[in-house]
N, C-alpha and C positions, 0 to 999 in steps of 0.2 A: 310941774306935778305930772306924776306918770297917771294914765290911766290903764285898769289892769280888767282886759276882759272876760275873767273868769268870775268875777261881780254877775255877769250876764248867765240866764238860766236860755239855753241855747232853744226850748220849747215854748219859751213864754213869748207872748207879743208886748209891747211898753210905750207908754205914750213918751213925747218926748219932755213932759216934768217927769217921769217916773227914772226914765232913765238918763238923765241930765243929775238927778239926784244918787242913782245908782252907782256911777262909773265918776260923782264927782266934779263933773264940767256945768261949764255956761249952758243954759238952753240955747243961745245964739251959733253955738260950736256944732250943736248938734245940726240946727239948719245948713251951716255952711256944710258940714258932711253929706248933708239930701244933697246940697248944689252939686257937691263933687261925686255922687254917683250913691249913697246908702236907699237902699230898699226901701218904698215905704207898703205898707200891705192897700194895695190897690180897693177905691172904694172907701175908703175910710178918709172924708178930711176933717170933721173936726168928733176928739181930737185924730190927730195923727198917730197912726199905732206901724212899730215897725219891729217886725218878728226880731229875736232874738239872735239867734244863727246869722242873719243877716248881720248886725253888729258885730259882731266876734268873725265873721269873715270880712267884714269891711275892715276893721281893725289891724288884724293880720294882713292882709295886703296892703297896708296902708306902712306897714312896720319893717315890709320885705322890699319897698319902694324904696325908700332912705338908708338901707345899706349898699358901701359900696365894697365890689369885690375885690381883693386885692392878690394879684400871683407872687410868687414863690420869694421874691427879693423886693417886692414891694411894700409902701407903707401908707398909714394914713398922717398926710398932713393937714394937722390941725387949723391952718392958716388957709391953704387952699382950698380945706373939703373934699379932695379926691386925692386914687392913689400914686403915688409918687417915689420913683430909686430916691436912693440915701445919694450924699455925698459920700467921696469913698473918706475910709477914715472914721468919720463919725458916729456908727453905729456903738453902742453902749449896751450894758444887758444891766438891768434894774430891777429886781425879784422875775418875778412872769411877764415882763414888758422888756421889750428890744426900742429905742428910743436913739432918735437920729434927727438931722439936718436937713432938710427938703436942697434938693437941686435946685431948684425953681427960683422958690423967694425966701431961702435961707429961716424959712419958720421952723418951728418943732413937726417932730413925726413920729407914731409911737406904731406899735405892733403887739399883740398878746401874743405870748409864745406857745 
């Protein structure tokens, strides 16, 4: 399940049922996002209240972390998780997807075109 941070009103502050309930998720998820670095508005422990903006910028860097860049003849292998040349030979064109054979460890490899 995607969570979609425009649910988040970027001036409001939210405890974490409010916005566990807002965007969707576990309250547990939301703890583990304080461990890994979300704002919380200092001064406040119970509840715990964590601005808005903060979320949707936690979010987005969280979103921009897990992509991986790929240059000009590269692709993503699905089996590896990073980008990887084709075999030569292999590449295929399938609507808006270029779809090929990883070097590596011979899995699938796709490209939007």
């Amino acid at each position: 399940m995607k969570t979609n941070p425009r649910k988040i009103c970027s001036h409001r502050s939210y405890s974490i049922e409010e916005l566990s309930e807002a965007l969707g998720i576990c309250e547990k998820t939301l703890s583990r996002w304080i461990e890994q670095g979300l704002k919380t508005i200092p001064g406040c422990k119970k509840p715990i209240l964590i601005n808005g903006r903060d979320v949707r910028e936690f979010m987005k860097n969280k979103k921009l972390k897990r992509k991986i860049p790929l240059n000009r003849n590269q692709f993503l292998c699905l089996a590896c998780k990073a980008a990887r040349y084709a075999k030569r030979g292999s590449t295929k064109v399938v609507g808006n997807k270029k779809t090929a054979v990883c070097r590596v460890c011979n899995g699938k490899m796709s490209r939007i075109i």
